[in-house]
C-alpha positions in Angstrom: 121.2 -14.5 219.4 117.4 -14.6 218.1 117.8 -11.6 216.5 120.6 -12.8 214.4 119.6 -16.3 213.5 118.2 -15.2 210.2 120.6 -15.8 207.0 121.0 -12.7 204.7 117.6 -11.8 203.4 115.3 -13.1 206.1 114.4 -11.9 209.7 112.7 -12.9 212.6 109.3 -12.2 212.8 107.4 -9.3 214.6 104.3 -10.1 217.1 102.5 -8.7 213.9 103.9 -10.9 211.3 103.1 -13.9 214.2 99.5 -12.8 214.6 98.9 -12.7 210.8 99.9 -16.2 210.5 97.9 -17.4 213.3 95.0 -15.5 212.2 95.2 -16.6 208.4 95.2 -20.3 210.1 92.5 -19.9 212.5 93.6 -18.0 215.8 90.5 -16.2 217.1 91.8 -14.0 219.8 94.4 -11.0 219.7 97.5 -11.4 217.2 95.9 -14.7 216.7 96.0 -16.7 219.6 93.1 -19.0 221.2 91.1 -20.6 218.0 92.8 -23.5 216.1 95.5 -22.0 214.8 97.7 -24.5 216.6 96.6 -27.3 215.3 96.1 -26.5 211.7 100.4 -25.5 212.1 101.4 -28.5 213.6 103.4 -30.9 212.0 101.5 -34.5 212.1 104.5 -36.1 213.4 106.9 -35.8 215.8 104.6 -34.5 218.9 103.9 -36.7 222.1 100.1 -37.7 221.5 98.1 -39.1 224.4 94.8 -38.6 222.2 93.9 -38.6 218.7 92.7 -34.9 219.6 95.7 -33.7 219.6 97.3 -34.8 216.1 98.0 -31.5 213.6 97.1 -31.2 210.5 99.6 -28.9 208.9 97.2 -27.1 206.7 99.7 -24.6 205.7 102.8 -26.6 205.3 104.5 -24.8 208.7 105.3 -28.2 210.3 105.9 -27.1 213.6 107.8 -29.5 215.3 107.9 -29.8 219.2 111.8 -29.0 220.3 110.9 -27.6 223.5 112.8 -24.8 225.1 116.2 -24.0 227.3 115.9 -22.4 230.8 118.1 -20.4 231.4 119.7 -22.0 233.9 120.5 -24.8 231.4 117.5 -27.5 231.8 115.4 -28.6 229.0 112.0 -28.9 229.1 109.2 -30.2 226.6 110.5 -31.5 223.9 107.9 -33.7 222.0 105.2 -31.9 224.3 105.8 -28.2 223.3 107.4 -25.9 220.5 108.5 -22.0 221.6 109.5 -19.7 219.2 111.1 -16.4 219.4 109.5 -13.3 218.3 111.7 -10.0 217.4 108.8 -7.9 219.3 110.3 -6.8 223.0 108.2 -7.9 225.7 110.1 -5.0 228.5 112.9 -4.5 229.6 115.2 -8.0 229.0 111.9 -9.5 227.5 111.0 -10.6 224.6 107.5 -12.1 223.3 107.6 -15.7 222.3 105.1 -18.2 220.3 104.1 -21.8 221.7 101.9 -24.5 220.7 101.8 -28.0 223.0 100.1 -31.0 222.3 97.1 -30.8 224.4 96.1 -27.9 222.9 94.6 -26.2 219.3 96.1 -22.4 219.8 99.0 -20.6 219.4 99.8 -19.0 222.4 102.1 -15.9 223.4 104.6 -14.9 226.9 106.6 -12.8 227.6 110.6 -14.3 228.6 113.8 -13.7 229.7 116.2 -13.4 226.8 118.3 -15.8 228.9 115.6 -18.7 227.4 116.4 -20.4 224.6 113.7 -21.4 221.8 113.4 -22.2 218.1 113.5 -19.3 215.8 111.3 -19.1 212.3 112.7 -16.8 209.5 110.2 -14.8 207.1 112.2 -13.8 204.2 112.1 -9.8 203.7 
């Protein structure tokens, strides 16, 4: 359903395009992740904050809000805490890579999941 989220023009991003966005904003490790990426892409409302530490900054005008993911057994989990996006890079077979940021933390991160997960998708336009 990822795959097709995009309106007419757009598409969802590769684990390239990912990485070159968390790169340009401060990710340190490969295709981006570790450094403070995270934070700099964060919206600076909307997350759970236990510490100042942990406010974004939204250098870059992404916003990225915290709406969590699906299992796929139909439980929520983390909003407010995290924010998972899909990636159109396959992970194996019934895989597929996805982005996440949480609020205790100033990366952008990567997994591998189920295509049975549900997260938040972020068009590029073509």
């Amino acid at each position: 359903a990822a795959m097709t989220a995009c309106p007419s023009g757009w598409h969802l991003p590769t684990r390239d395009e990912w990485g070159a966005l968390a790169i340009a904003a401060g990710g340190t490790g490969t295709y981006g992740t570790g450094g403070t990426a995270g934070r700099k892409l964060k919206s600076t409302t909307g997350w759970n904050y236990y510490s100042d530490s942990y406010y974004g900054t939204d250098e870059f005008g992404f916003t990225a809000l915290p709406g969590g993911f699906r299992f796929s057994g139909g439980g929520f989990y983390g909003a407010g805490d995290d924010g998972d996006w899909w990636m159109a890079t396959e992970y194996g077979g019934g895989y597929a890579y996805g982005r996440y940021m949480s609020y205790g933390n100033d990366s952008v991160d990567e997994d591998g999941r189920g295509r049975g997960y549900a997260f938040s998708v972020r068009c590029v336009m073509d």
